[in-house]
C-alpha distance (Angstrom), angle and dihedral (degrees) to the residues before:
residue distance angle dihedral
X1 . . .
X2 3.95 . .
X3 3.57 95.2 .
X4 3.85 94.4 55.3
X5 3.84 116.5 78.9
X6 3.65 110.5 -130.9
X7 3.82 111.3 -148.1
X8 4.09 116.0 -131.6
X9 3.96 90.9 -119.1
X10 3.87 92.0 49.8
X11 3.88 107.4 135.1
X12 3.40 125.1 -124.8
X13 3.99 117.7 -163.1
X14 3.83 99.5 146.4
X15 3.53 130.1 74.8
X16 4.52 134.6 146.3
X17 3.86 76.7 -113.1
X18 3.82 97.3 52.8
X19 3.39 96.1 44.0
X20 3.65 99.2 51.9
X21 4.00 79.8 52.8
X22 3.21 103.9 53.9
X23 3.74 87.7 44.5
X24 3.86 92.6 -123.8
X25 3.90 116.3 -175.1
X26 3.41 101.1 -177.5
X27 3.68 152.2 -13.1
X28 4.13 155.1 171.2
X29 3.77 108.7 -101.5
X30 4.03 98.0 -146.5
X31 3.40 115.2 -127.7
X32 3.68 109.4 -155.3
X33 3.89 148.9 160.3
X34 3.45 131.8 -179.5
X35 3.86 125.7 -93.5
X36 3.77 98.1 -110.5
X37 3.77 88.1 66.1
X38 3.90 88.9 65.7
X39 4.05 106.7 115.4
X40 3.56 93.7 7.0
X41 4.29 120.2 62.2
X42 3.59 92.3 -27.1
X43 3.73 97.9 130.8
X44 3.47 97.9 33.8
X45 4.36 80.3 60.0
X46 3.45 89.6 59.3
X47 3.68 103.2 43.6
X48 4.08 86.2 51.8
X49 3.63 90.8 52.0
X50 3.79 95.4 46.7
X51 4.10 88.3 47.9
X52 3.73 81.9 55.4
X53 3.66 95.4 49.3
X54 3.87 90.0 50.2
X55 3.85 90.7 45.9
X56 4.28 90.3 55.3
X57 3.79 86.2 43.9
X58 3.50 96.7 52.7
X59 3.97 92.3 42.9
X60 3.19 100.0 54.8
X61 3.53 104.2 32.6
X62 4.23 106.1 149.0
X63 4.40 78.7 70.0
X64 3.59 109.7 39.9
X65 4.25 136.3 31.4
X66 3.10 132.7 -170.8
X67 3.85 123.4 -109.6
X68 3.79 141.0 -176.7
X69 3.68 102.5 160.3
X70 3.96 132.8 45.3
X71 3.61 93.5 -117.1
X72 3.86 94.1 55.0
X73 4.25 81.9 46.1
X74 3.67 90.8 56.8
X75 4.16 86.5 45.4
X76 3.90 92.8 57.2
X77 3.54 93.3 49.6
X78 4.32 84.5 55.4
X79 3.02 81.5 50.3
X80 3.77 97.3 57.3
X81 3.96 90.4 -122.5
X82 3.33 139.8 118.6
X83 3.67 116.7 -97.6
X84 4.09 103.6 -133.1
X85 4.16 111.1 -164.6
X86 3.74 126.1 174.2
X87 3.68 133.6 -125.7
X88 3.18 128.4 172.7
X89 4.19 120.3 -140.2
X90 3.87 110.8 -137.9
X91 3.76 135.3 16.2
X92 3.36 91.7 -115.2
X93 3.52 93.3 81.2
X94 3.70 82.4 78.1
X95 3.89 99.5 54.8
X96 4.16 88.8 -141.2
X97 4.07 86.4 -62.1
X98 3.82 124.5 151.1
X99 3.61 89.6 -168.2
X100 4.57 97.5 42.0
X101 3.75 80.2 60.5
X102 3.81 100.7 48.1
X103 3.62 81.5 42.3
X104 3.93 98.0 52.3
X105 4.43 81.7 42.7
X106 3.60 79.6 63.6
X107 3.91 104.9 44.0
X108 3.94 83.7 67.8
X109 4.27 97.2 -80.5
X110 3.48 119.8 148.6
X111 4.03 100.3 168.7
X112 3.67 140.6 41.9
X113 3.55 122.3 -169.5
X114 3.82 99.3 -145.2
X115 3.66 96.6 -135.8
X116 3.96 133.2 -7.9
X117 3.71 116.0 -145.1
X118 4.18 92.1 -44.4
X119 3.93 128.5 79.5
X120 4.14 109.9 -116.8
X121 3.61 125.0 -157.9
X122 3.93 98.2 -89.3
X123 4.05 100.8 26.5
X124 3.91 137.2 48.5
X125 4.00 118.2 -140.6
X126 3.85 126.1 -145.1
X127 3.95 99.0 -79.9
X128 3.66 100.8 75.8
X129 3.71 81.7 63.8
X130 3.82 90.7 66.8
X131 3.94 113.7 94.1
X132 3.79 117.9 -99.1
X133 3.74 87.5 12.5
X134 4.11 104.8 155.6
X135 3.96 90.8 -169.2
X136 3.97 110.6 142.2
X137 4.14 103.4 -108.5
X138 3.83 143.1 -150.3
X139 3.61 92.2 -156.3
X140 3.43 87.3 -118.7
X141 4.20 122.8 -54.6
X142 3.59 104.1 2.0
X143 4.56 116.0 -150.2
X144 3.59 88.2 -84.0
X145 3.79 101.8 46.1
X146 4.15 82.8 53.4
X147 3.64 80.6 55.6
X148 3.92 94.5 56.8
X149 4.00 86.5 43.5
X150 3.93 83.6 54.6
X151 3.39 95.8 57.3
X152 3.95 103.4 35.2
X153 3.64 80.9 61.9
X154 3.66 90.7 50.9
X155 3.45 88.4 54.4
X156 3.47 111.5 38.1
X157 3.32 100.4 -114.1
X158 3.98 103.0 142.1
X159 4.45 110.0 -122.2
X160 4.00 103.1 -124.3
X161 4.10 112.3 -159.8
X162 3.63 97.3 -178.8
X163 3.90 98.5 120.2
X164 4.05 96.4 23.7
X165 3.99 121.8 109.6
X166 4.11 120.5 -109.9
X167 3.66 95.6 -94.0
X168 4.16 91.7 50.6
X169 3.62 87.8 52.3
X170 3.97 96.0 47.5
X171 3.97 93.0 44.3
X172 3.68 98.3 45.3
X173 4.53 84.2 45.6
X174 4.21 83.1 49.3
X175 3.88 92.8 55.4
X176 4.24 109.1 21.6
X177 4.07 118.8 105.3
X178 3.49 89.7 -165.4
X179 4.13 135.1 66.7
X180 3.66 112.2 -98.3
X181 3.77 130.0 -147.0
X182 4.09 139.5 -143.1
X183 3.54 95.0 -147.1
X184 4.05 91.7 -168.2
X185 3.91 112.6 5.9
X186 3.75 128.6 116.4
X187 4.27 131.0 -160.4
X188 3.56 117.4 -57.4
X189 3.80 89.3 -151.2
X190 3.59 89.9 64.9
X191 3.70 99.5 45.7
X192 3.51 119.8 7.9
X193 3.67 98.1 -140.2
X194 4.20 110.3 144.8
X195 3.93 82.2 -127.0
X196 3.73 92.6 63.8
X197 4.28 122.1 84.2
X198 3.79 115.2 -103.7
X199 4.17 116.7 -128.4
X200 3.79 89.4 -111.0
X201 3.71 88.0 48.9
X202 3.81 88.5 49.9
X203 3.77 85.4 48.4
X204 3.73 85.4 52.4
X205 3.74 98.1 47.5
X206 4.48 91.2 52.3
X207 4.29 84.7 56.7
X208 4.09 86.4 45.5
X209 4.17 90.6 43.9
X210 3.91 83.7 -134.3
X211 3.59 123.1 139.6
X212 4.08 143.6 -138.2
X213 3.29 111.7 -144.0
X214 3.73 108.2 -158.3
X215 4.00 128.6 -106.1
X216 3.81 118.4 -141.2
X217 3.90 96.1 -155.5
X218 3.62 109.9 121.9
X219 3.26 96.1 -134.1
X220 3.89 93.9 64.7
X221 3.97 81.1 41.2
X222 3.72 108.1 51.0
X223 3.30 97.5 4.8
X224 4.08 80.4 -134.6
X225 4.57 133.1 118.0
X226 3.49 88.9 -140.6
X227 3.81 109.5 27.4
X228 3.68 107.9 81.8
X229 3.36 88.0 -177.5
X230 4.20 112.9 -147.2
X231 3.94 135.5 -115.4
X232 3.91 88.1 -79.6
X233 3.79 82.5 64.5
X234 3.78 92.5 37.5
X235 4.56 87.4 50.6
X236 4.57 83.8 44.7
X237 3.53 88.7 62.2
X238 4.27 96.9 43.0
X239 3.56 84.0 36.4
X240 3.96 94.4 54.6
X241 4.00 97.2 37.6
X242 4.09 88.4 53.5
X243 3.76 85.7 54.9
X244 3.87 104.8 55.1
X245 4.21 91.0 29.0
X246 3.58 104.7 28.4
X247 3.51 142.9 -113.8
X248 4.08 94.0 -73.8
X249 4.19 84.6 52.5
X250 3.55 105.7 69.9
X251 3.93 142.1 77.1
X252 3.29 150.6 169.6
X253 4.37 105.5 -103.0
X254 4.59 97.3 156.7
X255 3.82 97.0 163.0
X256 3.65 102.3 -131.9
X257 3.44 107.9 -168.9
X258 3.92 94.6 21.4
X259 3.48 100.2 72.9
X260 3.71 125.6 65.0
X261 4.33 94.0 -149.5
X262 3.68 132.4 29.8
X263 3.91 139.5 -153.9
X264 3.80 109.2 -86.1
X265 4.11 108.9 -98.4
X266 4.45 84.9 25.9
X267 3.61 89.8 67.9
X268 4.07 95.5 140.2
X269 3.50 132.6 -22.7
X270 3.97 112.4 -72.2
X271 4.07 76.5 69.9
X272 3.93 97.1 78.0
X273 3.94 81.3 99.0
X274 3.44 95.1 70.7
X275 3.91 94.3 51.8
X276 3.52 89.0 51.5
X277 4.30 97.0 51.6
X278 3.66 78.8 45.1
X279 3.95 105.3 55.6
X280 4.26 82.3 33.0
X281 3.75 90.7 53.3
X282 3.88 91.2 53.7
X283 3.93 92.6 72.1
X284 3.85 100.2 -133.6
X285 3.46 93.5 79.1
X286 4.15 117.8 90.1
X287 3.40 123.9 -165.2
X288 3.88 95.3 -105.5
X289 3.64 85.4 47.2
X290 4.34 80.9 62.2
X291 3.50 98.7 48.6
X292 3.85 91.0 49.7
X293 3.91 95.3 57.9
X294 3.48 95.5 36.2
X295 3.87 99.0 56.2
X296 4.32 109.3 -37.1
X297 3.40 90.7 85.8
X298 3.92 110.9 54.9
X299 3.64 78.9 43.2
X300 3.37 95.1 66.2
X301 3.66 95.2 46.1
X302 3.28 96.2 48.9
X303 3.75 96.9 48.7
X304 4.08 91.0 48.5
X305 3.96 79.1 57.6
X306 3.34 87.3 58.1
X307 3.30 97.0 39.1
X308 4.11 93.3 56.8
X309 4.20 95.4 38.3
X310 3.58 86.5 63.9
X311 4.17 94.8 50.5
X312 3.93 81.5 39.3
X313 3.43 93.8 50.5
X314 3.89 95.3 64.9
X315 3.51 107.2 52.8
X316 4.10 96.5 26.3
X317 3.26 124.9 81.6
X318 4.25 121.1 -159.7
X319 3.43 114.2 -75.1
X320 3.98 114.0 -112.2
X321 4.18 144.6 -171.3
X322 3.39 127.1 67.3
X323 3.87 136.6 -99.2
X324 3.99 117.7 -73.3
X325 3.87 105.3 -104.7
X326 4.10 94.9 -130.6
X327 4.10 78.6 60.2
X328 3.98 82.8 57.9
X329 3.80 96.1 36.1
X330 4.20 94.3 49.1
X331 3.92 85.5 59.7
X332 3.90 97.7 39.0
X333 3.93 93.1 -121.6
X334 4.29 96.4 135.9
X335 3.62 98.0 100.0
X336 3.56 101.9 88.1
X337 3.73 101.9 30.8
X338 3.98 134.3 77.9
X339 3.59 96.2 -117.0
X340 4.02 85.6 -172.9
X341 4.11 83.1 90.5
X342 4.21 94.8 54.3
X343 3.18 126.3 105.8
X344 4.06 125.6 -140.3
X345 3.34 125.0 -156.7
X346 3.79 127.8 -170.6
């Protein structure tokens, strides 16, 4: 961590003692650089920040265990641990590489949030949504990026659309076998932020058996600078997405750690408690309702992922070629690459 300059106003919602108060199970560590690493060190960003992850593992090992599938999830929490997964925030962590992501699938990742708040070469993120926005697009998943969304369902490597414009998320629902997730999005009807899921999205995420798991920034809440809105705000938004998607399609995703201000009463992460007694106190939630938002639910997904690699696996073969070079020239990502090795098609 030396080399890394930590800014003064760097939040800090997680902690061992946090966790143990807010009686957390399980959860994605996100792995995550910023965009103005894409076509330079990118990967190599990643990589040191999974190393890292390992390292903390490792250390403190009677707290936290590694996991990669739900039944080694639901054999941490036995073993009164925390179950630590990795995702990694952006697809350009992979540099437009078939074999970085079957690589990073084997490092332990089980998500990839397709692009954080940057368009890459095969996928559009939520800003071209905004109105007047002058960002170069994709038009949503270009061929190649339905390649990628081929092979992370090969894999088993779950497809995350938080970040990713409208027309990403509808191609990639049109051509996935697998559920998908939001790992940190909340309702669009609520606050129309272009990071937040549309009903009809919703609507598409219940046929898909997917699931949003819901963001505690307030800007995705209140869509406000100065409301932080509260857990009543926090439940509206859980109670709305379980309405349009269903019970088994929503989940708990806050973004400790991402976000530089919380709702009031949510303020870090020994306060998922209070969200709970909340939701409880309503008197439409049951208790099995509970256990699916709080953890029966990514479960599922992530064990129909598994479920589908493994049928995948034995007629599909790994998916090959590189990235058309105009796809790399539209986005000005030649300058560290041998473009000799490119293809160009008409």
């Amino acid at each position: 961590m030396k080399q890394y300059q930590v800014q003064p106003d760097t939040p800090s919602h997680t902690d061992i003692t946090r966790l143990r108060q807010g009686q957390v199970g399980g959860q994605f560590w996100s792995i995550y650089t910023d965009c103005t690493y894409q076509g330079k060190d990118a990967t190599i960003s990643f990589l040191e920040q999974i190393d890292l992850m390992n390292r903390i593992i490792a250390k403190y090992s009677d707290v936290f265990q590694m996991a990669t599938t739900a039944k080694e999830v639901r054999q941490a929490f036995a073993a009164k641990r925390i179950a630590s997964l990795f995702g990694i925030e952006g697809g350009q962590a992979i540099e437009s590489s078939f074999s970085i992501l079957r690589l990073f699938y084997q490092m332990g990742v089980r998500y990839m949030t397709l692009t954080h708040n940057c368009n890459i070469p095969w996928a559009d993120q939520n800003q071209v949504d905004r109105i007047n926005s002058t960002l170069i697009k994709n038009n949503g998943l270009t061929e190649f990026g339905k390649k990628i969304i081929i092979e992370m369902n090969r894999l088993g490597m779950l497809v995350d659309l938080a970040h990713v414009s409208k027309q990403t998320m509808i191609d990639v629902l049109n051509i996935t076998k697998s559920p998908v997730i939001f790992s940190h999005s909340s309702a669009y009807a609520l606050c129309n932020h272009t990071r937040n899921v549309q009903d009809d999205v919703l609507e598409l995420i219940k046929q898909n058996q997917g699931i949003v798991m819901v963001a505690f920034a307030p800007d995705f809440i209140t869509c406000s600078s100065t409301n932080l809105g509260s857990i009543a705000d926090v439940a509206a938004h859980i109670n709305h997405i379980r309405n349009i998607a269903g019970i088994d399609s929503v989940g708990i995703g806050a973004d400790y750690d991402g976000i530089s201000t919380t709702p009031i009463g949510l303020e870090d992460v020994s306060k998922y408690p209070k969200l709970i007694e909340y939701l409880l106190s309503q008197g439409n939630w049951t208790d099995d309702d509970i256990i699916k938002l709080i953890g029966g639910n990514i479960l599922r997904v992530m064990e129909k992922n598994e479920q589908i690699a493994k049928e995948l696996q034995k007629t599909m073969k790994p998916q090959e070629g590189l990235i058309d070079r105009k796809d790399l020239e539209k986005h000005n990502l030649t300058g560290c690459r041998n473009l000799d090795m490119y293809p160009i098609t008409n």
